[in-house]
matplotlib code that plots the C-alpha trace (Angstrom):
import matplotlib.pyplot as plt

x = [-12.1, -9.1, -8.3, -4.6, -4.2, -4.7, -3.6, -5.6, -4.7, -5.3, -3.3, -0.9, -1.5, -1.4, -4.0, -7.2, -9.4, -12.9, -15.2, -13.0, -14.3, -13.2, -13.3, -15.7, -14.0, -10.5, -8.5, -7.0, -8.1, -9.7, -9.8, -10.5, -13.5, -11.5, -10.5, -13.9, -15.9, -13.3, -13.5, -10.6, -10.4, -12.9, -16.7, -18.0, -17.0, -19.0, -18.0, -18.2, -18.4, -16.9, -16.9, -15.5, -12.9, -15.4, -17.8, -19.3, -19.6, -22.6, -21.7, -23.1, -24.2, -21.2, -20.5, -21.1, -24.2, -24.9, -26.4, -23.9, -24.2, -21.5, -20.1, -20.4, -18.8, -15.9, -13.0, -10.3, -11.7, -14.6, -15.5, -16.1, -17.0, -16.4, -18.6, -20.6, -17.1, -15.3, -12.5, -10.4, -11.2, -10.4, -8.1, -10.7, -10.6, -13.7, -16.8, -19.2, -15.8, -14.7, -12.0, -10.7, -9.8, -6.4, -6.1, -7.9, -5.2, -5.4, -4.5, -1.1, -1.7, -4.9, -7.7, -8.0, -9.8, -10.2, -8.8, -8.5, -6.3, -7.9, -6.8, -8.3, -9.3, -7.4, -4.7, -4.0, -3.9, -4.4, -6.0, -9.1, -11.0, -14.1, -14.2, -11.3, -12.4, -15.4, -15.8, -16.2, -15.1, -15.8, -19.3, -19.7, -20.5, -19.9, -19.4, -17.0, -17.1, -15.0, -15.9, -18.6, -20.4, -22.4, -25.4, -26.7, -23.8, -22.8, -24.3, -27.4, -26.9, -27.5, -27.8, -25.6, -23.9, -23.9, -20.6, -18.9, -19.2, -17.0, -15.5, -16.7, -14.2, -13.2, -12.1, -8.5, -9.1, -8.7, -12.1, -10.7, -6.9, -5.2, -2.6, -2.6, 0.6, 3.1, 2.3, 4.8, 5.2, 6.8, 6.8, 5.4, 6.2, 9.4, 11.2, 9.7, 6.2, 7.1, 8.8, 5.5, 3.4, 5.4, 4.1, 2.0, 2.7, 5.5, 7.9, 10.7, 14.6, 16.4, 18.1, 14.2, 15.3, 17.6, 14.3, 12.1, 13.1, 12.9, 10.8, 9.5, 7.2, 4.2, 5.3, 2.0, -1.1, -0.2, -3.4, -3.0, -3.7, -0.2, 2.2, 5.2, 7.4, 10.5, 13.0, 15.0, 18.8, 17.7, 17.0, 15.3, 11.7, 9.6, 6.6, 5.2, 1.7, -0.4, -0.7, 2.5, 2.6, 1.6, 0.3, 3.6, 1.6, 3.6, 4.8, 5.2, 6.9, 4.4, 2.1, 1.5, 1.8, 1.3, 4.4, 3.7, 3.6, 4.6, 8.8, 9.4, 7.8, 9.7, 12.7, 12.5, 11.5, 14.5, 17.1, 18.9, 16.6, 18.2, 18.4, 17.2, 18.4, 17.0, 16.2, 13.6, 11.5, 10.5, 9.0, 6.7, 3.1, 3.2, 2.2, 4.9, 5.6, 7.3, 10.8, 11.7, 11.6, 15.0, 15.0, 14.8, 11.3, 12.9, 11.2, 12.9, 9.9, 10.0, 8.7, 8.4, 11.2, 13.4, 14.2, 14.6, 14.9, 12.3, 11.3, 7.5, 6.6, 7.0, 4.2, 1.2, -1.0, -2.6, -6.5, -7.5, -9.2, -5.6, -5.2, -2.1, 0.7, 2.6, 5.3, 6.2, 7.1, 9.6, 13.1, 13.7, 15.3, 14.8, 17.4, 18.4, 19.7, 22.6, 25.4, 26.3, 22.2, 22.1, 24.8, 23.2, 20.3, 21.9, 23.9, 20.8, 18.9, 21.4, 21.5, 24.7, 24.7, 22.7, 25.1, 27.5, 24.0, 23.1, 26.9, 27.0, 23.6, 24.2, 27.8, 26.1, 23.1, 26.0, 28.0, 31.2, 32.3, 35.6, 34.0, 31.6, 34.2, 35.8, 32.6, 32.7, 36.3, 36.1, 32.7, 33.2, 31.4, 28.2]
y = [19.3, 17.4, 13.4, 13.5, 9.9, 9.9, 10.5, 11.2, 8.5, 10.4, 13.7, 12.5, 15.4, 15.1, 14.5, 15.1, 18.3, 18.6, 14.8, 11.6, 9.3, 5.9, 3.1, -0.2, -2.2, -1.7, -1.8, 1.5, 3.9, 7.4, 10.2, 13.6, 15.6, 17.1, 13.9, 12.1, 14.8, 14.6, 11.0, 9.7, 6.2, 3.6, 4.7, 1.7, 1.8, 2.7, 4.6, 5.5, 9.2, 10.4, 14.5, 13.8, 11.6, 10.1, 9.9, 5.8, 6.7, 6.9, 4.4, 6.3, 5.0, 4.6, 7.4, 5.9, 7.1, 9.2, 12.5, 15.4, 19.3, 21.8, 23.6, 27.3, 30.3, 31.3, 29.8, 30.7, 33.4, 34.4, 38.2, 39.3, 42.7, 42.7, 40.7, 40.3, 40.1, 43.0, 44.8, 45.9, 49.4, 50.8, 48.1, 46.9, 50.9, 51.6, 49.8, 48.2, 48.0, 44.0, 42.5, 38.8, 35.9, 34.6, 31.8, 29.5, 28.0, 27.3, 29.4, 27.6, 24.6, 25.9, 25.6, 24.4, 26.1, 28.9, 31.9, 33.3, 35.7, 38.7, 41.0, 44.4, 47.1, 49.6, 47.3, 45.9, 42.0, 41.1, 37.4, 37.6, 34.8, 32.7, 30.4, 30.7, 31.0, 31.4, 34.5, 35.5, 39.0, 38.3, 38.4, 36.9, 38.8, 36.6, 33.2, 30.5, 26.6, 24.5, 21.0, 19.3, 17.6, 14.3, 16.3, 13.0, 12.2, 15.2, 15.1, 17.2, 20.5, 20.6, 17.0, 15.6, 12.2, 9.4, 8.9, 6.0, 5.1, 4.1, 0.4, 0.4, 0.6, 4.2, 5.1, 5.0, 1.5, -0.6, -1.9, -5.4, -6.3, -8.2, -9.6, -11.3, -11.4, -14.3, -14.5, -14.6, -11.7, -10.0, -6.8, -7.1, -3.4, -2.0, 0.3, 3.4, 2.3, 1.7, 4.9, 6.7, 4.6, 5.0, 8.6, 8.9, 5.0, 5.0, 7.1, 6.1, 4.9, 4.1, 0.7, -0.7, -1.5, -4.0, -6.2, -6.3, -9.5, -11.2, -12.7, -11.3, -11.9, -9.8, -8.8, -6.5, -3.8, -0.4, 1.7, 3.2, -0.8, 0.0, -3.4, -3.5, -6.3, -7.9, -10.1, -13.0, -11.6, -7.9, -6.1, -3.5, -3.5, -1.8, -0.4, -0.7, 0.2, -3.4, -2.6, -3.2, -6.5, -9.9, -13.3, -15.6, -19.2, -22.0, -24.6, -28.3, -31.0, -32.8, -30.1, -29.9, -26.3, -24.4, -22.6, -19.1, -19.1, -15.2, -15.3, -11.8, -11.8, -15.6, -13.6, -11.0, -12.9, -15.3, -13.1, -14.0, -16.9, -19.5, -17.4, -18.1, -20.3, -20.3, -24.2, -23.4, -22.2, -25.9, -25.9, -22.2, -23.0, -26.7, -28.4, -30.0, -31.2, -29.5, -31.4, -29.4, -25.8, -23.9, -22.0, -18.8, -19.8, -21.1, -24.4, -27.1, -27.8, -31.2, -30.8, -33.4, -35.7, -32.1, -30.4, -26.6, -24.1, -21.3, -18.4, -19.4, -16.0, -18.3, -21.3, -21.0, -24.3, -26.0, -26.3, -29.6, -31.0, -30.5, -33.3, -34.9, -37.1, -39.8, -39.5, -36.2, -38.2, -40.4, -40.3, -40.4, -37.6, -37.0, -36.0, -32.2, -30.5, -29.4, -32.1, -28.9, -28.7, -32.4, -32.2, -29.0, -31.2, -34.3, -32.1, -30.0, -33.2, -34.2, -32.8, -30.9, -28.0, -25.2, -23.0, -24.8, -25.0, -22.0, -21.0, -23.6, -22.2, -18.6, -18.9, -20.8, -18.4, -15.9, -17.5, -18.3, -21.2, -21.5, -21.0, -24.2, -26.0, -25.7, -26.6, -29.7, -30.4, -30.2, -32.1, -35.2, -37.5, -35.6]
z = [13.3, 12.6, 12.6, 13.5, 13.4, 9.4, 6.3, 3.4, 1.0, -2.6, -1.8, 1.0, 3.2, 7.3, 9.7, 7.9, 8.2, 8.4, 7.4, 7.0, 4.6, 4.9, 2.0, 3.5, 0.8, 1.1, 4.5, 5.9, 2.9, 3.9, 1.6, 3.0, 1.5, -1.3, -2.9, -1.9, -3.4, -6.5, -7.1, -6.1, -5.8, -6.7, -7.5, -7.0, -3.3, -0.7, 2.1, 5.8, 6.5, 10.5, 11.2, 14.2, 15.8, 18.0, 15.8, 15.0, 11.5, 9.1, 5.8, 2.2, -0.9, -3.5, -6.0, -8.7, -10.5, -7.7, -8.0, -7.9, -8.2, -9.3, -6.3, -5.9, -3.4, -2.4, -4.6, -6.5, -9.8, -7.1, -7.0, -3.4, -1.5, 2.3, 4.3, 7.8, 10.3, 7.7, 10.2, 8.2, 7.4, 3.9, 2.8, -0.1, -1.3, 0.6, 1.2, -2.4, -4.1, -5.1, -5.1, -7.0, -4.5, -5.6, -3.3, -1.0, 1.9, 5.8, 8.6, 9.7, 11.6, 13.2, 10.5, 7.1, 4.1, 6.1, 4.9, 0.9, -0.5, -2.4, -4.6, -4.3, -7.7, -5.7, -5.8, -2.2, -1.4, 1.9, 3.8, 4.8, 7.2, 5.8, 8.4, 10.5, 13.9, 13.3, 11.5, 7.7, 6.3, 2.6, 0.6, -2.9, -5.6, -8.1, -7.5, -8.7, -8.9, -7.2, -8.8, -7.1, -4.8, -3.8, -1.7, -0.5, 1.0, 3.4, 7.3, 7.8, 9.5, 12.8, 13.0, 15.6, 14.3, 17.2, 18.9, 20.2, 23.5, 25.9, 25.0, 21.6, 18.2, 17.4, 13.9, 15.0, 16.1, 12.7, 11.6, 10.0, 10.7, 7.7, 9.8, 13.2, 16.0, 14.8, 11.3, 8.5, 6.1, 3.6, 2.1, -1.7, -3.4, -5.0, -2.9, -4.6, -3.7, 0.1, 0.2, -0.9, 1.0, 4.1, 4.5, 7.7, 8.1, 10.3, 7.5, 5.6, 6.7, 3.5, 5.5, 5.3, 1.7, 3.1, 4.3, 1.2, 0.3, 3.7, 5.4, 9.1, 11.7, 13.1, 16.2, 17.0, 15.0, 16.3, 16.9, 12.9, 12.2, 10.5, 11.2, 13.3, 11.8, 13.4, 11.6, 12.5, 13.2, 13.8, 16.9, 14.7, 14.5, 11.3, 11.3, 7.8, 6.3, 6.2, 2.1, 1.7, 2.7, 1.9, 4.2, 3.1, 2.9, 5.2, 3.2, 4.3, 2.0, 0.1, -0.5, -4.3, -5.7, -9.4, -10.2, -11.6, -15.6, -15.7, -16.9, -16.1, -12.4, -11.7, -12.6, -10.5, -7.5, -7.6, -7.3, -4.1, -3.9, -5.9, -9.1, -12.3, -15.0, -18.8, -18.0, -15.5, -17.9, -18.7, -14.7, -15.7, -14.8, -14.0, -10.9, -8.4, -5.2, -2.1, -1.3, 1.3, 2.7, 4.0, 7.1, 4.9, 3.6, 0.0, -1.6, -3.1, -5.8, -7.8, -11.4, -13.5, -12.5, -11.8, -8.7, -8.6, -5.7, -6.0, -3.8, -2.0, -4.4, -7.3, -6.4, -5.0, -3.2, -5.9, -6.0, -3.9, -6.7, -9.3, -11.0, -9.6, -11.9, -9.4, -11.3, -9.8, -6.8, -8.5, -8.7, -12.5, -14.6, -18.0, -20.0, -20.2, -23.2, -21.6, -19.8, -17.0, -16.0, -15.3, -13.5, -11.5, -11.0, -9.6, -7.0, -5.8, -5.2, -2.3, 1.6, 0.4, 2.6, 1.0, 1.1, -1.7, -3.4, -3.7, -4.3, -7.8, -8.8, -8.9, -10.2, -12.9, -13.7, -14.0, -16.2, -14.3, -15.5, -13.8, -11.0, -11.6, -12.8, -9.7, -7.2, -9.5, -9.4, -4.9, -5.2, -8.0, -6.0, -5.5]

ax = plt.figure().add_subplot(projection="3d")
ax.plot(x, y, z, "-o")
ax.set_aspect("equal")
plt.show()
């Protein structure tokens, strides 16, 4: 048995063999038996447990606490002697002699866990089935454990679990989608994470780096519940797994928002998004007031009396019941320690196109002066 359609989310292998276990708390998180029955991933999780692809899928108790027994048989260290299916002549040195199993693996792409290698006293090695296709040529002699195993939690044998019928949700039909068609998102992991997490999830093209700080647009759930993304300007449509992604909030002006407090994380998120400036650190966890919001999704934020442009990363909607100063409305300025910011300031609270903005913010932030000095010089009246 084999669910084709996933990935097993703590060792990253293909299409999952045997029961799929799928995590009720966290969206698009199956483990195959291995990794369930090695506690991967959160204990305190329950889960739902499919052996088939059809299957409607019986939910189990979470691990945690659960009763668990060391399992026993066939594994690597095991001593064997040939078994019920043996065909294989004299390879094991004749029949009551034992041999040491060296390796538990698959047989290709046909079955999984199926077939061990075994190392004979005579000195032969040869694969030998226990499972695959049915059949089993090996006997324990002397058993070896293989971690363990949450008994409560494996199907009944003989036991046939309920299917789905026809019209109801399948396991490759997402349980609960995160995202809906139209939405606004953007992708919220370093390039190494989304490379990793790409696996099974629609794979990796190294020009999706290009996107991670822009903003795009559901376009639809493929049948994974992995999310196809399209972006403003770009033919090109992603398909990128949904836990790489974040809900970007819409913005109006006026809405009051908290500006994150965390330096290092404001840092990050401004580059290419009005950069960062030592001054802003005076605007770090405060409460302000949405100017206006760019076509690209950046917010001119008005914080205490001063106006900075800040990726929609950097603020969240404040709490209805924030307390609220009027005087973040008002036009006044306090005085800055340096005569270059105030100037900054008085230029970014005009229409100028955001371009020459943006352009006198950056060139600032990176310390060309001339360069100010000359965006000053062509613009003395603003």
């Amino acid at each position: 048995v084999k669910h084709p359609n996933h990935i097993c989310d703590g060792c990253k292998r293909q299409a999952i063999s045997g029961i799929r276990w799928k995590c009720s708390t966290c969206y698009d998180y199956d483990l195959c038996t291995m990794c369930y029955m090695g506690d991967k991933h959160d204990l305190s999780h329950t889960f739902i447990r499919y052996e088939t692809v059809t299957s409607k899928g019986v939910e189990v108790p979470q691990r945690k606490n659960g009763n668990k027994i060391n399992l026993q048989g066939i594994f690597v260290g095991a001593r064997v002697i040939r078994g019920p299916d043996w065909d294989w002549g004299n390879q094991d040195g004749g029949e009551g002699k034992c041999g040491r199993v060296t390796e538990i693996r698959g047989w290709d792409n046909e079955s999984g866990r199926s077939v061990a290698n075994v190392t004979w006293v005579c000195g032969s090695t040869n694969v030998y089935r226990v499972g695959h296709k049915g059949k089993v040529d090996l006997k324990v002699l002397l058993a070896a454990t293989n971690g363990h195993i949450y008994t409560e939690h494996l199907p009944v044998l003989g036991k046939i679990e309920e299917t789905a019928s026809v019209g109801e949700t399948v396991p490759n039909s997402p349980r609960h989608l995160p995202f809906s068609v139209g939405e606004r998102v953007r992708v919220v992991v370093s390039v190494d994470e989304l490379r990793t997490m790409q696996e099974g999830h629609g794979g990796w093209n190294h020009k999706m780096a290009e996107f991670l700080d822009k903003v795009g647009i559901v376009h639809r759930i493929t049948d994974k519940g992995d999310v196809r993304v399209q972006y403003e300007g770009h033919a090109t449509r992603w398909t990128i797994h949904p836990r790489a992604l974040a809900r970007v909030t819409t913005y109006s002006p006026g809405d009051v928002v908290v500006v994150l407090s965390d330096v290092s994380k404001v840092k990050e998120y401004q580059k290419g998004h009005g950069e960062w400036i030592d001054y802003m650190k005076s605007a770090l966890g405060k409460t302000g007031v949405i100017a206006r919001v760019y076509p690209d999704g950046d917010l001119r934020v008005n914080v205490e009396g001063k106006t900075w442009t800040f990726n929609p990363l950097c603020v969240s909607l404040a709490p209805r019941n924030a307390e609220y100063n009027n005087t973040m409305r008002a036009n006044e300025r306090h005085e800055h320690a340096s005569p270059l910011a105030s100037v900054l300031h008085q230029l970014l609270d005009t229409e100028q196109d955001s371009s020459v903005v943006d352009q006198l913010v950056r060139e600032a932030a990176q310390g060309h002066t001339q360069a100010v000095s000359h965006l000053l010089a062509k613009f003395p009246d603003k």
